[in-house]
C-alpha positions as CSV (number, residue, x, y, z in Angstrom):
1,X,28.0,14.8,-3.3
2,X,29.4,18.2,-4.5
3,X,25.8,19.2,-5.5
4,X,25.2,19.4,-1.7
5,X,27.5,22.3,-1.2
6,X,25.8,25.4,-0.6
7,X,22.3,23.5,0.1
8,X,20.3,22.4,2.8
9,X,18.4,19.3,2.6
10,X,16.1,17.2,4.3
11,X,16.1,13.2,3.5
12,X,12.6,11.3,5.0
13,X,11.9,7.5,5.3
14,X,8.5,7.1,5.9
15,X,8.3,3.5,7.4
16,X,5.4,1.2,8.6
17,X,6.7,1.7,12.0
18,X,8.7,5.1,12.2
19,X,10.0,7.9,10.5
20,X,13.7,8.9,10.1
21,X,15.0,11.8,9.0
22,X,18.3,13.4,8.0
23,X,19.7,16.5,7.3
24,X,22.8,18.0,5.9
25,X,24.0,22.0,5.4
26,X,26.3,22.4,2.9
27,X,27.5,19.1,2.7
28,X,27.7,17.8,5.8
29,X,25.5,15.5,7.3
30,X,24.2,17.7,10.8
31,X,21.0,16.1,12.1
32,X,19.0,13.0,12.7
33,X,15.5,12.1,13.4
34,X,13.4,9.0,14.3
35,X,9.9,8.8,15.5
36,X,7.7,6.1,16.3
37,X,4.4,5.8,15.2
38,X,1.8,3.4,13.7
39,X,0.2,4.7,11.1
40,X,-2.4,1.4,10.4
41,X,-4.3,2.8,13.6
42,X,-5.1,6.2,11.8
43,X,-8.6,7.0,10.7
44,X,-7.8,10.2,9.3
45,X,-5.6,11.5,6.6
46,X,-4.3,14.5,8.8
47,X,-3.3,11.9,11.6
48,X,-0.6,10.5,8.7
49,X,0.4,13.7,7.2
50,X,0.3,16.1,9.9
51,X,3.3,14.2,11.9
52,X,4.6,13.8,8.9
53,X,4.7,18.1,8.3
54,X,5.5,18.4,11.9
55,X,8.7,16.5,11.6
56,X,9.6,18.8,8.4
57,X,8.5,21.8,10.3
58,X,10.8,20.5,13.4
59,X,14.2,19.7,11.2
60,X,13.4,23.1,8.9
61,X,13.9,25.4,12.2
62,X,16.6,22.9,13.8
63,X,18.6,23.0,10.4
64,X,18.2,27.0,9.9
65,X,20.3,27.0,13.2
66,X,22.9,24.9,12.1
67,X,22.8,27.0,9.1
68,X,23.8,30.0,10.8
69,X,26.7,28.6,13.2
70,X,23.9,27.9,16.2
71,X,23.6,24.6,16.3
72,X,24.1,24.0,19.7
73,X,21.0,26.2,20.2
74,X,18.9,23.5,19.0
75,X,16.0,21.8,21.2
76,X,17.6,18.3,22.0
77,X,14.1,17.2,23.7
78,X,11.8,17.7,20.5
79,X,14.7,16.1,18.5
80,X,14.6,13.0,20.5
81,X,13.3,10.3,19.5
82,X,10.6,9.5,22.0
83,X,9.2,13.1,21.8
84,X,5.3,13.4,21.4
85,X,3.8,15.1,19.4
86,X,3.4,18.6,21.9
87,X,6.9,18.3,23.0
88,X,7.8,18.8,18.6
89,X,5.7,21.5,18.1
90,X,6.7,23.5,21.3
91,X,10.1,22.9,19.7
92,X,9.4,24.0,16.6
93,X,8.1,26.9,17.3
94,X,10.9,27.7,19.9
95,X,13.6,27.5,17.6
96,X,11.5,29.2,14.9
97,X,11.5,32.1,17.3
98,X,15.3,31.9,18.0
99,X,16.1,31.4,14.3
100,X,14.9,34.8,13.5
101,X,15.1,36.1,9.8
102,X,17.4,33.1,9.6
103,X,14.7,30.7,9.5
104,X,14.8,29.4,5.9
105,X,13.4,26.5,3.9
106,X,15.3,23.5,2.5
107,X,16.7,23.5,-0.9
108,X,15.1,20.0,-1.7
109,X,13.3,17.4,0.6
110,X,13.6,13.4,-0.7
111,X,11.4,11.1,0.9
112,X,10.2,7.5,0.2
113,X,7.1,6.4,1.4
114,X,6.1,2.6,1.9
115,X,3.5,2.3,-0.6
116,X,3.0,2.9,-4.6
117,X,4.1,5.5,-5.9
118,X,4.8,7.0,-9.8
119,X,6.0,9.8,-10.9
120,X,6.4,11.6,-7.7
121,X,2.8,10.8,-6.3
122,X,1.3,8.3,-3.8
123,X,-1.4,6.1,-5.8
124,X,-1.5,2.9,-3.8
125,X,-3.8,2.6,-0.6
126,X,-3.6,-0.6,-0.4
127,X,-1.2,-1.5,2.4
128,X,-1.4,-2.1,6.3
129,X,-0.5,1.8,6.7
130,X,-4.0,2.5,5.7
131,X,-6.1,0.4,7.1
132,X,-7.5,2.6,9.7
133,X,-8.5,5.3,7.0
134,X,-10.3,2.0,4.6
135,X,-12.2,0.8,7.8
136,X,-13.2,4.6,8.8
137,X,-17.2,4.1,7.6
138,X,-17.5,7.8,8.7
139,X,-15.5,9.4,6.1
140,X,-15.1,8.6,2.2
141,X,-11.6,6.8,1.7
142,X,-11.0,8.1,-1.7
143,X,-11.2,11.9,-0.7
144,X,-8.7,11.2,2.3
145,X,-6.1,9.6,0.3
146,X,-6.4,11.8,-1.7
147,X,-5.0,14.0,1.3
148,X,-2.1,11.8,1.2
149,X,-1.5,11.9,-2.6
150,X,-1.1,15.2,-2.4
151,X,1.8,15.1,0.5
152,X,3.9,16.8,-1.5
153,X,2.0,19.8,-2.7
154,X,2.2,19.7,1.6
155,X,5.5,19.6,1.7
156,X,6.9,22.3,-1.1
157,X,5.8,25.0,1.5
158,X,9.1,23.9,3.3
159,X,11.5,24.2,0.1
160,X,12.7,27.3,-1.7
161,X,11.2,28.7,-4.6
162,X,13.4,26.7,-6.9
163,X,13.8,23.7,-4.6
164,X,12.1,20.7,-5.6
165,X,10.0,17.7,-3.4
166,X,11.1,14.5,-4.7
167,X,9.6,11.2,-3.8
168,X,9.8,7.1,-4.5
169,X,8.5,3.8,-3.1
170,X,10.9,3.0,0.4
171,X,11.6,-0.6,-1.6
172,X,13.6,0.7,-4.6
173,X,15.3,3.5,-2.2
174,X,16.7,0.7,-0.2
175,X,18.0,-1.1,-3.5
176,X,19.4,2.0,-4.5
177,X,21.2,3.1,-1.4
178,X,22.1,-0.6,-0.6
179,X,23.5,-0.5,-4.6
180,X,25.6,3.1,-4.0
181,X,27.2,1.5,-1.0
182,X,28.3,-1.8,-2.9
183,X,29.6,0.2,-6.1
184,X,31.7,2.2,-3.7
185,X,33.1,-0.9,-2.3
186,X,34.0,-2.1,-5.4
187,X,30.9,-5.0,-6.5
188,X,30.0,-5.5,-9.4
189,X,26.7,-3.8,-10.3
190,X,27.0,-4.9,-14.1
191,X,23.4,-7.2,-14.2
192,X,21.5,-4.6,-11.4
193,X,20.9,-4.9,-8.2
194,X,18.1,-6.4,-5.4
195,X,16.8,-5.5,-2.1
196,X,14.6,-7.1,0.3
197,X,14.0,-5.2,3.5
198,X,11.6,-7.9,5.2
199,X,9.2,-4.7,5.4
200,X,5.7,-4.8,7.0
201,X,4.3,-5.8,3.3
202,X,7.4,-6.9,1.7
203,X,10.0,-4.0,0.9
204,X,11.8,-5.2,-1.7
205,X,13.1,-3.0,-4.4
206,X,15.6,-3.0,-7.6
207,X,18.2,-0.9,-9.5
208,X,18.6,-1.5,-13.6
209,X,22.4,-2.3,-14.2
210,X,22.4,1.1,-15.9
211,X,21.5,2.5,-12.2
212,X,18.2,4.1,-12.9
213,X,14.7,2.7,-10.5
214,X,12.2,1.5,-12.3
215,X,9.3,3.3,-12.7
216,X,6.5,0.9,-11.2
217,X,7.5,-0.4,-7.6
218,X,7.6,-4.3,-6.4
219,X,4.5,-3.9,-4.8
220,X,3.5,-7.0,-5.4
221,X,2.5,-8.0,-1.2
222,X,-1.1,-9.0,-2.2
223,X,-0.1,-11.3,-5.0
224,X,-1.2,-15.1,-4.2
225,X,1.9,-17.5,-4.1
226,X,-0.2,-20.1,-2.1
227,X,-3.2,-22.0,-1.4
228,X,-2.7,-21.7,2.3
229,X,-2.3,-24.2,4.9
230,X,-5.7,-25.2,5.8
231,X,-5.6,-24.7,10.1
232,X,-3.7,-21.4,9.3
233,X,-6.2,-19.8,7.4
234,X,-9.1,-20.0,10.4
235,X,-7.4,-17.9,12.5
236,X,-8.1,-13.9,12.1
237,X,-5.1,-11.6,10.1
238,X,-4.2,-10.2,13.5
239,X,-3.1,-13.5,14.7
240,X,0.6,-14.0,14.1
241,X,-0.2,-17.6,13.0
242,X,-2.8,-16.6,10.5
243,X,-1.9,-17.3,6.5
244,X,-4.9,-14.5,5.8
245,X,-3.9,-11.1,4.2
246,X,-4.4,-8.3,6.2
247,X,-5.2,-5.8,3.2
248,X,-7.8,-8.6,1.5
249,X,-8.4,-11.4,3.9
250,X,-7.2,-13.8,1.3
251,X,-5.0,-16.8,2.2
252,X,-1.1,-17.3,0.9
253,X,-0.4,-13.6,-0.4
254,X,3.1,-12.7,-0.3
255,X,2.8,-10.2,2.5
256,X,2.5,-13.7,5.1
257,X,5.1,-15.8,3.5
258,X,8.3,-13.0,2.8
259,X,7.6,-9.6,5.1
260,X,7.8,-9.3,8.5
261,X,5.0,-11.1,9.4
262,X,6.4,-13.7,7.5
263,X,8.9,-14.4,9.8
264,X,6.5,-13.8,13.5
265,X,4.3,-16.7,11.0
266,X,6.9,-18.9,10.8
267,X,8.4,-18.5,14.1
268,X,4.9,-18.8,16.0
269,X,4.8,-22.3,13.9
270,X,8.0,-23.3,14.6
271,X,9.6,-22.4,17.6
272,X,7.4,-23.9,20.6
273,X,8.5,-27.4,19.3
274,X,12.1,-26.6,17.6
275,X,13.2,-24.1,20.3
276,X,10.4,-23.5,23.0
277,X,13.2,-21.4,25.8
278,X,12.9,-19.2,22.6
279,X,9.4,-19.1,22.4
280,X,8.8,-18.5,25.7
281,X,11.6,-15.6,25.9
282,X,9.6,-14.0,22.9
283,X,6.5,-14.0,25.4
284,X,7.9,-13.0,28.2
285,X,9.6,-9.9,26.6
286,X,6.0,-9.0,25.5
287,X,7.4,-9.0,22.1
288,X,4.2,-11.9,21.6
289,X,1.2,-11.7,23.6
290,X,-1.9,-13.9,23.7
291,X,-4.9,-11.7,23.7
292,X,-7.7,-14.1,24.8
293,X,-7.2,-17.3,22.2
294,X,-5.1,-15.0,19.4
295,X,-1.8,-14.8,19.2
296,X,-0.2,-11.2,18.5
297,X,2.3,-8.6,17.9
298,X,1.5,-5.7,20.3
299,X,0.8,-2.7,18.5
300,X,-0.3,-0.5,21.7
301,X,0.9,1.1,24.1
302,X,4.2,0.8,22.5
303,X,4.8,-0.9,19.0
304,X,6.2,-4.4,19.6
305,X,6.9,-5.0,15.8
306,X,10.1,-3.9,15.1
307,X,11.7,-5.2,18.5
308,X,10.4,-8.6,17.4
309,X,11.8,-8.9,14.3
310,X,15.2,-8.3,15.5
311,X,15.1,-10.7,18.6
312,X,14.1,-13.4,16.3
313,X,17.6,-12.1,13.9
314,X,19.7,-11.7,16.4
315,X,18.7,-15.2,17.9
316,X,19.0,-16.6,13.8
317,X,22.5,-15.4,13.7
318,X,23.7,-17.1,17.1
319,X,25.7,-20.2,16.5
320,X,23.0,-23.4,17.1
321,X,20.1,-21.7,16.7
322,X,19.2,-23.7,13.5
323,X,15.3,-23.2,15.2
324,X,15.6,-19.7,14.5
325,X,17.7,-19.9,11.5
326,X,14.9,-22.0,9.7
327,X,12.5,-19.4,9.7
328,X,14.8,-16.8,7.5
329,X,15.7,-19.4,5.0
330,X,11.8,-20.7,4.7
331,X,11.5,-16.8,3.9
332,X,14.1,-16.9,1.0
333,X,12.5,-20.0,-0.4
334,X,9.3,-18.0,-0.6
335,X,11.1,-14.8,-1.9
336,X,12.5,-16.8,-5.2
């Protein structure tokens, strides 16, 4: 922590259904960030890394205030949450303008984004995130990628001249971070330490016991654990109740048996028999929706994900709700 004196930094965690952002001036932590978005619906490279540069634009001008004493000069509407796009770049410029000759960059940004990635560089392109870009037949999918390989030859025009980028998988970040928190507390850390996130692929993630992340990620979501039950696998991957991948159309992957939709699989199965006032609470919240004969998620207008996931934890963690409870311990069968 005493490496933070001094500095300004920026911390990004580049999620499957927002962004958050942090950043601290001289030590202290001064700003935070979320934004919504849903980045599977892109079909451009610039529609992921532009918000993504936006953001670092916003906190770089918001944290230069702060720098210099003015933080309570700093636009509260581009820094909420549910600002668009417009509202942030209005913002940015704004405070740009008010930060003066005091606008300066960030002495290092750390990010983690929720795919592969080695050595400080995105190489997967496998996952849900980028599925609008692999179904684009307009444009070539290799050379936009490639546009989000390079993120952080993007993002270096926001650091000083000795500053440094640094970025890592979100799955071993969590591990890590989840691992800090437990040595601090006291556990014992002696044989490592393992995360599971119940990300939109799988987010999981682990530290050696000598605390260093290995260097190739538990991406493993596309790795076949199971034939697939037979009815489940003629439904479409949209469907909640479907068994297929959504990256490879293949049945029993990982991604439906220990992520996120995992659990809307298992719950979809479940719950209208086990606990059907549940059920039905889950559609009338819109948090499930039948679209004609398929049963989904809503992704538009607002991403339903998220919510979902933690109505069906909050309902596992009531007293009774054994329904509910089912579903996260089916999970933690699959995950071993």
């Amino acid at each position: 922590p005493a490496m933070t004196a001094g500095r300004m930094l920026m911390g990004m965690d580049i999620g499957g259904t927002d962004v958050k952002l942090a950043v601290s001036v001289d030590g202290t932590l001064v700003l935070c960030k979320e934004f919504d978005w849903f980045p599977a619906a892109c079909t451009r490279a610039e529609e992921i890394t532009g918000p993504l540069l936006l953001l670092t634009r916003l906190l770089r001008a918001a944290g230069s205030l702060y720098w210099a004493g003015r933080g309570d000069e700093a636009d509260r509407r581009a820094l909420d949450r549910h600002a668009s796009l417009e509202e942030m770049a209005r913002g940015a410029e704004a405070m740009e303008r008010a930060a003066g000759e005091g606008l300066r960059n960030f002495d290092a940004i750390g990010l983690c984004f929720p795919d592969v990635v080695i050595r400080n560089r995105i190489v997967g392109g496998e996952t849900h995130k980028t599925l609008g870009l692999r179904s684009n037949p307009a444009l070539d999918y290799e050379a936009q990628f490639a546009q989000i390989t390079a993120l952080n030859d993007a993002l270096a025009l926001y650091v000083t001249e000795k500053g440094a980028v640094m970025n890592i998988n979100d799955g071993p970040m969590a591990a890590f971070t989840a691992a800090v928190e437990q040595a601090a507390g006291g556990g014992n850390l002696s044989e490592g330490f393992f995360a599971h996130t119940l990300g939109t692929d799988l987010g999981t993630g682990w530290v050696r016991p000598d605390g260093s992340i290995p260097e190739i990620p538990l991406e493993v979501y596309n790795f076949i654990i199971d034939l697939g039950s037979g009815p489940q696998r003629r439904f479409p991957p949209e469907d909640v109740r479907s068994i297929n991948n959504v990256n490879t159309l293949l049945p029993g992957t990982l991604q439906r048996y220990t992520g996120q939709s995992g659990v809307f699989r298992l719950a979809a199965r479940y719950l209208p028999q086990g606990a059907p006032e549940i059920f039905r609470e889950a559609l009338q919240r819109g948090l499930f929706r039948w679209e004609g004969e398929q049963l989904v998620v809503p992704a538009r207008p607002e991403d339903m994900r998220k919510a979902c996931l933690e109505f069906f934890m909050d309902r596992a963690a009531q007293p009774g709700q054994e329904a509910c409870a089912d579903i996260f311990r089916e999970i933690g069968v699959f995950l071993a």
